[in-house]
C-alpha positions as a printed Julia matrix, in Angstrom:
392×3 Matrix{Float64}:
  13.63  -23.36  14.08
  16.98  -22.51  12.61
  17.3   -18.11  13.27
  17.84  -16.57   9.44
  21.29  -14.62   9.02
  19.4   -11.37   9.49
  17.83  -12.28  12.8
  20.89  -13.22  14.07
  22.4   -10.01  12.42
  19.92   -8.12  14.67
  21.41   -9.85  17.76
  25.05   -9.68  17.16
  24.22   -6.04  16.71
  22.86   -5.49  19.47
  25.58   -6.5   21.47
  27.71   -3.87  20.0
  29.65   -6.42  17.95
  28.99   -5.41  14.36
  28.97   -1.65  13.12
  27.11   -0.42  10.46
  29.32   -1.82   7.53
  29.05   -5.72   8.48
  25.71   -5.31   8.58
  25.37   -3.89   5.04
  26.46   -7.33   3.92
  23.39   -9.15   5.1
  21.02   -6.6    2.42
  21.88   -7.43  -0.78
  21.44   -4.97  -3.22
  17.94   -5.24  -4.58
  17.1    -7.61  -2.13
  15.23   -6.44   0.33
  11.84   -4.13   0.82
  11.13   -0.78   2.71
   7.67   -0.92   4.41
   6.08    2.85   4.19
   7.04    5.63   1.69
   6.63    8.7    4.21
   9.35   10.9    5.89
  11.77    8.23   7.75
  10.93    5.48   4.37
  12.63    8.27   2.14
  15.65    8.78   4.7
  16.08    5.26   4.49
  16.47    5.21   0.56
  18.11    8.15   0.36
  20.72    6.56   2.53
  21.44    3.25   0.82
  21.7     5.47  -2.15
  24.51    6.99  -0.42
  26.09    3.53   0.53
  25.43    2.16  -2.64
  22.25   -0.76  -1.68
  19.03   -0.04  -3.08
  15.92   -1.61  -1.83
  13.48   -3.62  -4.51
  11.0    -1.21  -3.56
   9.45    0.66  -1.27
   5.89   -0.64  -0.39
   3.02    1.19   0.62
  -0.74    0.94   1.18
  -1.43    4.7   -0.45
   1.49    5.29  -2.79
   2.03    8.96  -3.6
   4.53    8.76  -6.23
   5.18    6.06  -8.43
   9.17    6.09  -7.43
  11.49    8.07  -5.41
  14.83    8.53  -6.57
  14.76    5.97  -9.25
  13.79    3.14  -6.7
   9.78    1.72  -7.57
   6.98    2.87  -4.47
   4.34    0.06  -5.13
   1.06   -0.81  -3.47
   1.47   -3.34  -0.94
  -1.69   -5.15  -1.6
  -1.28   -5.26  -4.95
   2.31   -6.32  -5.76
   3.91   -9.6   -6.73
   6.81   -9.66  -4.31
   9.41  -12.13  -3.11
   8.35  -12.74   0.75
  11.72  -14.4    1.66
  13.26  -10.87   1.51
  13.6    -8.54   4.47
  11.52   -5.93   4.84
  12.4    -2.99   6.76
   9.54   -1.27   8.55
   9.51    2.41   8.69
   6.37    3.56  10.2
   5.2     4.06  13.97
   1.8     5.15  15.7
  -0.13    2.32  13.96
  -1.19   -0.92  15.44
  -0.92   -4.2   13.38
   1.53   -2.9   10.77
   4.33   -5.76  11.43
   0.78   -7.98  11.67
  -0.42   -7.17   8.0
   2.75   -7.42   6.85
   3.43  -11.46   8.5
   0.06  -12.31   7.34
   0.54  -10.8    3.37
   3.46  -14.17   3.96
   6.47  -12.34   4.54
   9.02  -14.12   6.86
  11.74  -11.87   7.82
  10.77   -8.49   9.29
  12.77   -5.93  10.68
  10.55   -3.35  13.42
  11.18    0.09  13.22
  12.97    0.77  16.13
  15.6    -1.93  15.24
  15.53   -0.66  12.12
  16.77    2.93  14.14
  19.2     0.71  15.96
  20.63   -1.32  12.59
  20.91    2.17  10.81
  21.12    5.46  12.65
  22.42    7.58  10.13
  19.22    7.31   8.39
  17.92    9.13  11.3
  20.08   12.31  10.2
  18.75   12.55   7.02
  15.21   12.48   8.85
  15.65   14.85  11.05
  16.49   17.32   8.53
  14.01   16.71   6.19
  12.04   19.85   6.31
   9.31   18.97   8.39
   8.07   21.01  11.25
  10.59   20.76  13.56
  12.75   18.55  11.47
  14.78   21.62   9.47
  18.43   21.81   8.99
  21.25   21.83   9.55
  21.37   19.81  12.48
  23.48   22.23  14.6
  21.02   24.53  14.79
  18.33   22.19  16.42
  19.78   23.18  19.78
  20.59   26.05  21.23
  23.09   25.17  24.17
  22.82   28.52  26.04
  18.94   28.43  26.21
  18.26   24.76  26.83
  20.97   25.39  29.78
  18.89   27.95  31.05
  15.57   25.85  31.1
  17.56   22.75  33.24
  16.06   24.93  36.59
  12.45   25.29  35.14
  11.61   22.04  34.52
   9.03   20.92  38.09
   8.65   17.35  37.85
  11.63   14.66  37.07
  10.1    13.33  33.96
  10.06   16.68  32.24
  13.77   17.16  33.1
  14.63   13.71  31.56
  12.32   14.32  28.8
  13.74   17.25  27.95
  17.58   16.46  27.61
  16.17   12.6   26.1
  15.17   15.0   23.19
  18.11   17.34  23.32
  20.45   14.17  23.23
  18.34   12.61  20.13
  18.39   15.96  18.27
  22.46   15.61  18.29
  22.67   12.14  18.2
  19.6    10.59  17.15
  19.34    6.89  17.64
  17.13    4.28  19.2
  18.69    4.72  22.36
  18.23    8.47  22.57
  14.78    8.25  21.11
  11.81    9.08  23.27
   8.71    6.7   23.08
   5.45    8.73  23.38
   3.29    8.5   26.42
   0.14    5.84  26.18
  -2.42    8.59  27.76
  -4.85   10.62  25.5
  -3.27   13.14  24.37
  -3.55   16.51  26.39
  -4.51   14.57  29.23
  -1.91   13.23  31.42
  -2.71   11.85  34.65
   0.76   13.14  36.77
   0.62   16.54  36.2
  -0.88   18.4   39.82
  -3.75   20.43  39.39
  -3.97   20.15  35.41
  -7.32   21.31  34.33
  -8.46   21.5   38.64
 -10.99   24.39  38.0
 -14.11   24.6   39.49
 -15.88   25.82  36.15
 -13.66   25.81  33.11
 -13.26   28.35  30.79
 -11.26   27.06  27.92
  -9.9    28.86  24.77
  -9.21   26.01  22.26
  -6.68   28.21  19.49
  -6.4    24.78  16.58
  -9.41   23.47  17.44
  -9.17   21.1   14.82
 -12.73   19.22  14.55
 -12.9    19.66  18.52
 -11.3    15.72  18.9
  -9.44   17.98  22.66
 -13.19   19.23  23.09
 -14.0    15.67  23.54
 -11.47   14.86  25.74
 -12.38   18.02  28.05
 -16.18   17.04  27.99
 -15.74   13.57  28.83
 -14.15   14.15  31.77
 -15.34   17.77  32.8
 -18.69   17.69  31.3
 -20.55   19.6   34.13
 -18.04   21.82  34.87
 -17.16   23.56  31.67
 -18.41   27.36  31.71
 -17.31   28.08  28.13
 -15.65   26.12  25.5
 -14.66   28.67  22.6
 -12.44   27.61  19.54
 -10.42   29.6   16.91
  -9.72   27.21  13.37
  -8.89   28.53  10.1
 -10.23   25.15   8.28
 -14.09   25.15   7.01
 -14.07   21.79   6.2
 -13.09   21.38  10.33
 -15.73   23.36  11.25
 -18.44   21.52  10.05
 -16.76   18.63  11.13
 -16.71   19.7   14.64
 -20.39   20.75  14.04
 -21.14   17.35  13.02
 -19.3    16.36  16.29
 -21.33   18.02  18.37
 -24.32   16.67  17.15
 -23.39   13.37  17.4
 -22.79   14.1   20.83
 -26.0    14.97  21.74
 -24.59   19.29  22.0
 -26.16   21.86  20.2
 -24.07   23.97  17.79
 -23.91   26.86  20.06
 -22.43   24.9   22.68
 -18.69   25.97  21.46
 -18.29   29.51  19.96
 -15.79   29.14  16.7
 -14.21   31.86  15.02
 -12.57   31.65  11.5
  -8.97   33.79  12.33
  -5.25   33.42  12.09
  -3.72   34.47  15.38
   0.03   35.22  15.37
   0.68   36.56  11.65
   2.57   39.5   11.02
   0.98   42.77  10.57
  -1.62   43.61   7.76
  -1.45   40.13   6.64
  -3.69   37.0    5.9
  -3.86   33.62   5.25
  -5.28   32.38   1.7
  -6.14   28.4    2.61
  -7.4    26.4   -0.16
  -9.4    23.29   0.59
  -9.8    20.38  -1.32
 -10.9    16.88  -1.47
  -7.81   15.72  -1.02
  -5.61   18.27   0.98
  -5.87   22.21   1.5
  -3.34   24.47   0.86
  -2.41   27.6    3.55
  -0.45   30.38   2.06
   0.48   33.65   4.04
  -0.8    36.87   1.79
   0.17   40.76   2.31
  -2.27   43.21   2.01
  -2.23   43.89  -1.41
  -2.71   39.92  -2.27
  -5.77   40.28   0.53
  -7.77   42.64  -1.63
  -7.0    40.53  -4.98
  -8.6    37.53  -3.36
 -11.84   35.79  -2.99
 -12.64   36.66   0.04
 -14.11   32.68   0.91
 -10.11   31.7    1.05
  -8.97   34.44   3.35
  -9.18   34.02   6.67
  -8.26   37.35   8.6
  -5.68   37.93  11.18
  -6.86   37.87  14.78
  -5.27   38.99  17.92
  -4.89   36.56  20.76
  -4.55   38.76  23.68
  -8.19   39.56  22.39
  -9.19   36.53  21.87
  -8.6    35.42  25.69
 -10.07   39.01  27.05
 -13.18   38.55  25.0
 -13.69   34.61  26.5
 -12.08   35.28  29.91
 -10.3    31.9   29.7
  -8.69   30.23  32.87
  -7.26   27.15  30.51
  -5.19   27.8   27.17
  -4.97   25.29  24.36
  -3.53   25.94  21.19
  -1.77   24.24  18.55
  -1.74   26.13  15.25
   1.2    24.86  12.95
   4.45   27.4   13.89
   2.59   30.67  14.49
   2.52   29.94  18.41
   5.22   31.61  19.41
   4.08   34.79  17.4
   0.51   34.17  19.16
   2.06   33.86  22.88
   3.26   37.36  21.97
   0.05   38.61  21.69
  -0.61   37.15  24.78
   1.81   38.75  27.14
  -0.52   40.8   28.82
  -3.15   38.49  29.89
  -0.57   35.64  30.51
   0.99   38.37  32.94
  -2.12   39.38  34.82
  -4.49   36.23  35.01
  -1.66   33.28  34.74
  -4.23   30.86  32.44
  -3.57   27.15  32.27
  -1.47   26.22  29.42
  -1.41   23.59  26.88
   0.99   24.71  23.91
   2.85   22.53  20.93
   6.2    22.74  20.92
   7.43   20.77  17.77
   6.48   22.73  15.05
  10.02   24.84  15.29
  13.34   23.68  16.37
  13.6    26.85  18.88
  10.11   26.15  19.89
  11.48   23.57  22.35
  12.77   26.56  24.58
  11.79   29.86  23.29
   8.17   29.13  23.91
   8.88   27.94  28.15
  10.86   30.64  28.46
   8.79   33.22  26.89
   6.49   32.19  28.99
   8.49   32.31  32.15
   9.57   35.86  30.98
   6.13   36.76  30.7
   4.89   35.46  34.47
   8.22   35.03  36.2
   8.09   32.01  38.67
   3.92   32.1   38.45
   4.26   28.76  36.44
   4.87   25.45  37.17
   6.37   23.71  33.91
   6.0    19.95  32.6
   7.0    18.48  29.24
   5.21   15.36  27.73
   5.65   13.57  24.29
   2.76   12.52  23.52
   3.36   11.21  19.84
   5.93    9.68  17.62
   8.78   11.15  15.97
   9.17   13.87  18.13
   5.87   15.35  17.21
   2.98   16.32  19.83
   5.82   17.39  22.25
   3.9    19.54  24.8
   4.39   22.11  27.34
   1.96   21.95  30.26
   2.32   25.32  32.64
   0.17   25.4   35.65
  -0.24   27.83  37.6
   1.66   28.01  41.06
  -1.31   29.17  42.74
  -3.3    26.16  41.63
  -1.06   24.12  43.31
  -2.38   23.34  47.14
């Protein structure tokens, strides 16, 4: 079978013998399809924009929008499209994608990650689109002095590499610098010593979402959990976990749930909306607190409290960029009783080292620390610390 001009595009460039201009001349403009309309879809229009090729359209199974920045956003199934044009995947984390799109009869598809390799710059527009971690300006994704200072922390290899993998992407992102997740469950790697190795566990689950980690914790330490307790702001994730639990043969009672926001400032609350379609999570002063239905507001809680009143030995938590306010609450049972930790480091740029080393400024050298990705696009980037004394 005679290769297409774009296939052999994609080898040349890999060889390093085409930059990013010769390959330009293979996408004609308004010849060629973006596959997924979310975060890295848009980088990828907004920059043909910039270099003056637009894409037909960018195709997608849920469309939000009807176009973004003048180019169409059109449901894939539903279209009329030309499948002899490229089409440039943009999405990762999901089997079959490149499958569906073969089988709707489309012949020349480009993967994502070649898609990184073919156009890079795209990746700077992502990574500064406002997204958790993703915020710019660029330069300030790193902090040299304090990711210097973590080199020594790190315990195991991996982290180490990790670590400056995702330092190196932040400055340069590309497909090189890019670090693939790990294939494990998440929360549960296998190469970390002494993860977890309690006889009875006593786990405080802060984001317990609809208790998907719960599973994870009872399917492999059923009989040895003491106390599972959970802190979510989200009603419509507290039934579901309830529903959960029955379907897993638990009673209700079996995990202790309170509705609170740990880490907000002083006097505050959050006002979270929920909806069919998406809930909304606004941070309220006092005055708005009184004003309010009081069904919406979900009151501030203290951490430190929280792991006092449970008496946890293992720390989970994952609550959307408060964490670092939350650890601060913390610092005096972190100190004293060194707990397990599982924390989210991704939601921030400075999370990436002003959460280990709060930590490590909290317990100095108590900790053994370990970095795993453990999703795409940076996200799910998590700090294990286990406790030195665990360690035999």
């Amino acid at each position: 079978m005679n290769k297409t001009r774009l296939e052999t595009c994609l080898e040349l460039y890999s060889t390093d013998l085409l930059d990013d201009s010769e390959v330009f001349l293979e996408l004609k403009n308004n010849a060629f399809y973006i596959y997924g309309g979310s975060h890295f879809g848009k980088a990828l229009v907004e920059y043909f924009i910039e270099i003056n090729i637009l894409p037909s359209a960018v195709l997608d199974r849920a469309p939000k929008f009807e176009h973004y920045l003048g180019v169409p956003v059109l449901p894939f199934e539903q279209g009329n499209f030309d499948h002899k044009l490229p089409v440039l995947v943009s999405i990762l984390g999901f089997d079959g994608v490149e499958q569906a799109i073969e089988k709707a009869g489309f012949e020349q598809i480009i993967p994502t990650l070649e898609v990184f390799k073919l156009f890079p710059q795209a990746l700077k527009i992502l990574n500064q689109c406002g997204v958790l971690w993703m915020q710019p300006p660029l330069d300030k994704q790193v902090d040299e002095r304090s990711c210097d200072a973590l080199q020594s922390l790190w315990s195991d290899s991996s982290s180490l590499n990790l670590f400056n993998k995702i330092i190196n992407y932040r400055k340069s992102p590309s497909q090189s610098s890019y670090p693939l997740p790990e294939g494990y469950e998440m929360y549960f790697p296998t190469d970390i010593p002494s993860l977890y190795a309690y006889e009875r566990l006593r786990v405080l689950d802060v984001g317990i979402f609809d208790g998907d980690t719960f599973a994870g914790f009872y399917e492999r330490y059923g009989t040895c959990i003491e106390k599972y307790s959970g802190v979510e702001v989200s009603t419509k994730n507290i039934a579901k976990l309830q529903t959960r639990l029955k379907n897993m043969g638990l009673s209700e009672s079996f995990i202790e749930v309170e509705r609170l926001a740990v880490g907000l400032p002083e006097g505050s609350a959050l006002k979270v909306i929920e909806n069919d379609s998406a809930s909304t999570v606004e941070l309220i002063d006092s005055n708005a607190i009184a004003s309010c239905d009081s069904a919406v507001v979900v009151q501030a809680g203290d951490l430190g409290r929280l792991l006092v009143k449970t008496q946890c030995n293992i720390l989970k938590m994952d609550i959307e960029g408060a964490d670092y306010d939350a650890l601060i609450q913390a610092k005096t049972y972190i100190s004293n009783h060194t707990p397990t930790l599982a924390l989210s480091l991704y939601h921030r740029p400075q999370d990436l080292w002003a959460i280990p080393l709060l930590i490590e400024s909290f317990a100095p050298n108590k900790y053994n620390y370990y970095l795993r990705q453990e999703g795409h696009w940076l996200l799910e980037t998590q700090l294990y610390a286990v406790p030195k004394a665990m360690v035999v």
